[in-house]
C-alpha positions in Angstrom: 157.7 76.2 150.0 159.8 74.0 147.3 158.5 75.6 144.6 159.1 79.4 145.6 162.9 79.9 144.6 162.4 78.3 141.8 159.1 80.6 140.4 161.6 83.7 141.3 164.0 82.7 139.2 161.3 81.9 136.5 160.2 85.4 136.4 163.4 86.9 137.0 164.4 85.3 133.8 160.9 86.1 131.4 161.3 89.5 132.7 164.9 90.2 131.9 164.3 88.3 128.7 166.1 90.6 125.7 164.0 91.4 122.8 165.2 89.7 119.8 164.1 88.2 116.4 161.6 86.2 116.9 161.9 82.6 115.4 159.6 81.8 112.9 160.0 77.8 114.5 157.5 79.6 117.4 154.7 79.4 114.9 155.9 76.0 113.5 155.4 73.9 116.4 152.0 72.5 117.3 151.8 73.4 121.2 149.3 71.1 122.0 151.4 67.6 122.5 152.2 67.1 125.9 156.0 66.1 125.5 157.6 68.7 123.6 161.6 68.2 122.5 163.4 71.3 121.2 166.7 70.3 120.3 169.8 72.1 118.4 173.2 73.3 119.4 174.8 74.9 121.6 174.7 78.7 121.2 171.5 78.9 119.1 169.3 80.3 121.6 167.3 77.1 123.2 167.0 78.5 126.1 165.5 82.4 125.6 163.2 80.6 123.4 161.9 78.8 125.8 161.6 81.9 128.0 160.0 83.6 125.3 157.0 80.7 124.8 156.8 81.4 128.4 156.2 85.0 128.6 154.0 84.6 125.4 151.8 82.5 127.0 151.6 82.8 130.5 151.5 85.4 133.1 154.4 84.3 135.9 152.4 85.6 138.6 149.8 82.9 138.4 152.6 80.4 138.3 150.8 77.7 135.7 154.5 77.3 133.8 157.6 76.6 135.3 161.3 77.2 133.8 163.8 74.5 135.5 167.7 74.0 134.3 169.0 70.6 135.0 172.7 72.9 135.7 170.7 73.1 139.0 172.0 71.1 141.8 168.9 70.1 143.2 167.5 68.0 140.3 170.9 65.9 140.8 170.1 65.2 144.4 166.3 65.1 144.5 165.6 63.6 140.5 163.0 65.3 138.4 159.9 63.2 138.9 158.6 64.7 142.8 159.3 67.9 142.1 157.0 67.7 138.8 154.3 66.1 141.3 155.0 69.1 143.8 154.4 71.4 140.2 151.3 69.6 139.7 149.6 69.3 143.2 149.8 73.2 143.1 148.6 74.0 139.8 151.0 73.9 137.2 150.2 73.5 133.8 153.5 73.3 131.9 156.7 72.2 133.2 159.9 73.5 130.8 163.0 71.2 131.5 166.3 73.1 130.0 169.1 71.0 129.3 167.3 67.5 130.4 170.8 65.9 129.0 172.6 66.7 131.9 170.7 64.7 134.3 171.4 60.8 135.2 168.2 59.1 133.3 166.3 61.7 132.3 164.1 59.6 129.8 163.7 57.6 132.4 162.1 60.6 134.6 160.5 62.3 132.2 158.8 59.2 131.0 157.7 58.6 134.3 156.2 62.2 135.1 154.2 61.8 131.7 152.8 58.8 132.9 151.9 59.7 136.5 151.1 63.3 135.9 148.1 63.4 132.8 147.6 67.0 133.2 150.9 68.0 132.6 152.4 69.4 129.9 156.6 69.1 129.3 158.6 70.5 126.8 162.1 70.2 127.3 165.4 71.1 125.8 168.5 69.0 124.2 171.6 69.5 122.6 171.8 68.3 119.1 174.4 65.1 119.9 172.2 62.4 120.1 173.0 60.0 122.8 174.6 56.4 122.7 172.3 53.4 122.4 172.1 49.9 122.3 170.0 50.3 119.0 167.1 50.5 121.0 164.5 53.5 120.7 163.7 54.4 124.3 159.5 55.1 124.8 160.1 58.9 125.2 161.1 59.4 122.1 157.9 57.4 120.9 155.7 59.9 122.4 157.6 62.9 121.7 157.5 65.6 119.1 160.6 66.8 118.5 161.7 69.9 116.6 165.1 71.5 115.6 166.4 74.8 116.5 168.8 76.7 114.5 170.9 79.9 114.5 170.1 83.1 112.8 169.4 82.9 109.3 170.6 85.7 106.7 167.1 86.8 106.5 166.6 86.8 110.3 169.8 88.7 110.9 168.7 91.4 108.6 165.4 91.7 110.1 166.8 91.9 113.7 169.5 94.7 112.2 167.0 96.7 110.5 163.7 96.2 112.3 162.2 94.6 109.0 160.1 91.5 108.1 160.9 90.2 105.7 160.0 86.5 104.5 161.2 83.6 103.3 161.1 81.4 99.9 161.7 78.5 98.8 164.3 77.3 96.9 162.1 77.1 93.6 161.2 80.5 94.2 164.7 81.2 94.2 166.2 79.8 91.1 162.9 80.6 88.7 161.9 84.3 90.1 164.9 85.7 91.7 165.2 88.5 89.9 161.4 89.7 91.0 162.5 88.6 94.9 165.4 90.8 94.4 163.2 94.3 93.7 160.8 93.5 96.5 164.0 92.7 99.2 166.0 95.4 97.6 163.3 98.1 97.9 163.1 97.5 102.1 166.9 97.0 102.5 170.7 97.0 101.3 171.7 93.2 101.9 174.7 93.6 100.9 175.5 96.3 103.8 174.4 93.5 106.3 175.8 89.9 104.5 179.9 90.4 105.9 178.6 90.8 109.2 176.6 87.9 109.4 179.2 85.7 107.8 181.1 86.8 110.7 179.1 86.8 113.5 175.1 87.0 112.9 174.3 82.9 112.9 174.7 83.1 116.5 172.3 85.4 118.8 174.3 85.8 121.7 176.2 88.3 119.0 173.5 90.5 120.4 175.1 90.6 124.2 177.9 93.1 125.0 180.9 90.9 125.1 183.5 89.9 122.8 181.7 87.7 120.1 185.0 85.3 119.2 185.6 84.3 122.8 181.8 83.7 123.2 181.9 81.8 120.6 184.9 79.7 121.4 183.6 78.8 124.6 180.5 77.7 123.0 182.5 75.3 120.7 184.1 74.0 123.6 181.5 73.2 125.8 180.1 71.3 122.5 183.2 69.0 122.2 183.4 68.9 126.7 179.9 68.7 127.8 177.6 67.7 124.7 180.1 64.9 122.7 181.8 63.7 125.8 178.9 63.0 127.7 176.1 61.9 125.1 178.5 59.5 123.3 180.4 58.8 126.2 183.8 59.3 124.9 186.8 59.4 127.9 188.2 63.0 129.2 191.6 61.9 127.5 190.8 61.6 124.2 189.3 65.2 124.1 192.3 66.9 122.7 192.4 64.5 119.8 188.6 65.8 118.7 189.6 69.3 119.4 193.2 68.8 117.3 190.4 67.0 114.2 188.4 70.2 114.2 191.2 72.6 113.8 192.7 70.6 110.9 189.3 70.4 109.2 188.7 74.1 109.7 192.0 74.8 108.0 192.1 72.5 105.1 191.0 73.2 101.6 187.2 72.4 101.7 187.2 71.5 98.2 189.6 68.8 98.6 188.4 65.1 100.0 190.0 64.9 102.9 192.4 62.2 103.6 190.8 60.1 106.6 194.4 58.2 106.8 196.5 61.3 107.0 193.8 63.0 109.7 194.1 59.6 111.2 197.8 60.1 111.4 197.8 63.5 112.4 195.6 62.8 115.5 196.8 59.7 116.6 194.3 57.1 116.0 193.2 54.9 114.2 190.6 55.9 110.5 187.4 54.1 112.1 187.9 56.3 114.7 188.3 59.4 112.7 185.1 58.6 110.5 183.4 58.5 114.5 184.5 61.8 115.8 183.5 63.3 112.4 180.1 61.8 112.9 180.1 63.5 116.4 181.3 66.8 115.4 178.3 67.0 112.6 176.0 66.2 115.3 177.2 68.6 117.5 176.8 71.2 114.3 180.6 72.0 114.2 180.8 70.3 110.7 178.9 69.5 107.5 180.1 66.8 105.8 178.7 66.3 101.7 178.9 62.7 99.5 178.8 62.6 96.1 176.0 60.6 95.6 172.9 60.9 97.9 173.4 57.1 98.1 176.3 57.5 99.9 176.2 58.1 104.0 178.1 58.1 107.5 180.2 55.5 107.4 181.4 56.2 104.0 183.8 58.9 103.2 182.7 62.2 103.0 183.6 64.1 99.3 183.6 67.5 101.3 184.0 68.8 105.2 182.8 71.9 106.0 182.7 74.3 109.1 178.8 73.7 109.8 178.7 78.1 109.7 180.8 81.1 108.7 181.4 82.0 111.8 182.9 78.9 113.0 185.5 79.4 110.2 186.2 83.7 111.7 186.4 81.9 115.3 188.8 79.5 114.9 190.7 82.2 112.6 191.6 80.0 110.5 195.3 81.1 108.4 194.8 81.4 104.7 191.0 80.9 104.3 189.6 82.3 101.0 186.4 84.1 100.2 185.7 81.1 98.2 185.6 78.7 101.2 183.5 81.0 103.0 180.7 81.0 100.3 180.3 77.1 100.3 180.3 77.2 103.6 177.2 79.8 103.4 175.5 77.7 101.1 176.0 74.6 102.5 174.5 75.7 106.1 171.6 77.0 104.3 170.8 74.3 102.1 171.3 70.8 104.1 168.3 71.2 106.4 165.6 71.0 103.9 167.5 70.2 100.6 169.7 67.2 99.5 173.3 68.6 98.5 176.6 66.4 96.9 179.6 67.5 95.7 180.1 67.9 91.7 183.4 67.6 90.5 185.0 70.5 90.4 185.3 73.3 92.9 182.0 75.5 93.9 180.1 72.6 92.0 177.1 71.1 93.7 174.1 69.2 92.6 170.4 70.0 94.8 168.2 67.2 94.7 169.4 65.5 91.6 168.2 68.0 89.6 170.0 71.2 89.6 173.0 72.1 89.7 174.5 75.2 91.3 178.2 76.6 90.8 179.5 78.7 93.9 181.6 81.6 92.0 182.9 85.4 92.3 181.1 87.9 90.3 183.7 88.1 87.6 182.8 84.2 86.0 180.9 84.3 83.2 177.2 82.5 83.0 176.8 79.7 80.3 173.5 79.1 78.6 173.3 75.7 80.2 169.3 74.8 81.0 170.3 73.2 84.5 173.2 75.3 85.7 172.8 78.2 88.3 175.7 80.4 89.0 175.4 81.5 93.0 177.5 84.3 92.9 179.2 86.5 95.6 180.5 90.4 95.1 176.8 91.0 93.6 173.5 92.6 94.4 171.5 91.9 91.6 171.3 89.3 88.9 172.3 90.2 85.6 170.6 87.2 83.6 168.1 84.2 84.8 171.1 82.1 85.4 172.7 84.6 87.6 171.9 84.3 91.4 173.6 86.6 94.2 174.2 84.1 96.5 173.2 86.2 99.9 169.7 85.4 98.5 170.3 82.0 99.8 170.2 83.3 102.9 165.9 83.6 102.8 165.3 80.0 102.6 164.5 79.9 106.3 
C-alpha cells in the first residue's frame, strides 16, 4: 500500500520524539481551522512540534494523522494533491506537510487538496523568508491561519534546565512590579546561574542533542542563506557569498553605530539598493534585527541599528572583539520586537518601547536617575535596587 512506508516513518518519528519544553504557542493556536501555517526559522524546532501535536492528539496506530516532509523524493515526482486523496479515501483526518516550501507550487497543491478534500484537515510548515511575488496575495494565504514559531525563550530555557514552570508577564508587569516578580522567580530558581548559557546557546533547542552546538548552529545559518533566501526570493547560486560576506560584517560591527549602507555596499561588491535587499532577507530569515528611529520609519529606509536577530548568533559566528554590552541589546532586542515597538534613542543602550518608555541597556555599576520615564535594564544583577532598576534577564519572561 502507498501509504504504509510513510505511517512507519510517522510513528517511528512521534515515538522517538525527545521530551522537551513544551511551547506555550501549543495552547495558542485554535486547532480547529482546516489549513494551519506554522512558520519560523530554521532551527527553532518546527518540525518536533509538529510531531509533538501529533502524538498529543492522535494515536499512530489508527493512522487518522499523517507526518509528510517535502525533503521526500516522492512528493517531487508524484505532487502532493493524490497522495492527500489516497490519505483521505483511507481515513485520514489530518495531513501535516513539513517544509511545504520545498516543493514546485505548493500553494497551488495545497489549495487544491482543500478544495477537493472537505474533510481534511492541513497544517503545514514554512520557513520564515516569505516568498517573491508579483504583489499578488495567493488564495491560500486567504484561508489560512498562520502562526509564528520561535526559539527558546529565557524563561523556557530555565524551565527546561530546572524542571520548573514558570510564567510569563507582560512588559507592564515588568517595569511597574518587577521587584515583586523578582521574589516569586527568585524563590523557585537562581537565573542568574542559567542566563550565560542561554546567551550562548539556549535560544535554539537542538542545544538539547549530543553534538557540538556551534557547528549545529552554523549549519543551520547556512542552510538559511542556501535553501530558505536563495530559493524563496529567488536570488542566483553566485551571489551567495556576497550575503554570507554582509552577515559576517554586520555580526562584527559596532551595533550601536548606523551602519554605512555605502561602505557595506563597497565591501561586498554591489550596489546600496542591493544591500538594503539582502538586509531585508536576512531579517526575514531571523539572522538580523534591524531598529529605525522613528516607528514611521521602515524597509526601505535606513536602519538606525543592525543586530544579530539572537545571542547565539553573535557566539557562532565568534565574532573578534564583541562586548558584553552588544550582547545585552541584542538580548533585548530579540525579546522585545515580536510584540513591542522598539527605535533607537540617541545614545548607546538607549531605546524608546512604544513611544512611551524609554529603557537604557547598562552594566550594573551606572547609576539610576530619578527620571519618571526612564528604566535602566541592567546586566551583572539579580535583584533591583530601586523602581527604576530592572535586571535585564527579567526580559527574558515576556514570552
Amino acid at each position: 500500500m502507498l501509504l504504509d512506508p510513510f505511517f512507519q516513518t510517522h510513528t517511528y518519528l512521534v515515538e522517538r520524539l525527545r521530551s522537551t519544553a513544551r511551547r506555550s504557542l501549543m495552547d495558542t493556536i485554535d486547532w480547529s481551522y482546516r489549513m494551519i501555517c506554522i512558520r519560523g526559522p530554521r532551527g527553532v524546532g518546527r518540525t518536533s512540534f509538529l510531531l509533538q501535536y501529533a502524538k498529543e492528539h492522535f494515536d499512530p496506530g489508527l493512522r487518522q494523522c499523517l507526518l509528510v516532509s517535502m525533503n521526500n523524493f516522492y512528493f517531487h515526482g508524484h505532487g502532493l494533491v493524490e497522495f492527500a486523496g489516497e490519505f483521505a479515501a483511507h481515513g485520514g483526518q489530518v495531513l501535516i506537510v513539513d517544509q511545504a516550501f520545498k516543493l514546485p507550487g505548493w500553494k497551488d497543491q495545497l489549495l487544491k487538496i482543500y478544495r477537493d478534500y472537505p474533510y481534511l484537515k492541513i497544517i503545514y510548515s514554512t520557513t520564515s523568508v516569505f516568498p517573491q511575488t508579483n504583489g499578488e496575495e495567493h488564495e491560500l494565504d486567504k484561508i489560512t491561519r498562520s502562526y509564528v514559531l520561535h526559539g527558546f525563550s529565557f524563561r523556557e530555557y530555565i524551565n527546561l534546565q530546572t524542571g520548573s514552570e514558570l510564567g510569563t508577564y507582560s512588559l507592564s508587569e515588568i517595569l511597574n512590579d518587577h521587584e515583586r516578580i523578582e521574589r516569586a522567580i527568585l524563590s523557585k530558581v537562581r537565573p542568574l546561574e542559567h542566563f550565560q548559557g542561554y546567551l550562548h546557546h539556549g535560544y535554539y533547542p537542538f542545544y538539547l542533542e549530543n553534538r557540538n552546538f556551534v557547528e549545529a548552529l552554523l549549519k543551520s545559518m547556512n542552510n538559511m542563506l542556501e535553501v530558505d533566501v536563495l530559493l524563496c526570493k529567488q536570488v542566483e547560486l553566485k551571489y551567495l557569498p556576497r550575503l554570507k560576506k554582509l552577515l559576517y560584517k554586520l555580526a562584527v560591527s559596532d551595533e550601536s553605530a548606523v551602519p554605512n549602507i555605502s561602505r557595506l555596499a563597497e565591501e561586498i561588491g554591489t550596489s546600496r539598493a542591493t544591500v538594503m535587499n539582502y538586509l531585508d532577507y536576512l531579517q526575514e530569515a531571523r539572522l538580523i534585527n534591524m531598529i529605525y528611529k522613528d516607528r514611521s520609519d521602515v524597509y526601505p529606509r535606513k536602519p538606525a541599528g543592525v543586530y544579530m536577530h539572537n545571542t547565539n548568533l553573535i557566539y557562532g559566528i565568534q565574532a573578534p572583539g564583541i562586548t558584553e554590552q552588544n550582547v545585552m541589546e541584542t538580548f533585548l532586542v530579540n525579546v522585545l520586537w515580536r510584540h513591542h515597538n522598539i527605535t533607537k534613542g540617541r545614545r548607546q543602550g538607549l531605546y524608546r518601547i512604544d513611544d512611551s518608555t524609554d529603557l537604557l541597556v547598562c552594566d550594573r555599576v551606572r547609576r539610576s536617575k530619578d527620571m519618571p520615564d526612564l528604566f535602566y535594564a541592567k546586566w551583572g544583577i539579580e535583584v533591583s535596587r530601586d523602581s527604576h532598576e530592572i535586571p535585564i534577564w527579567l526580559f527574558g519572561f515576556l514570552y
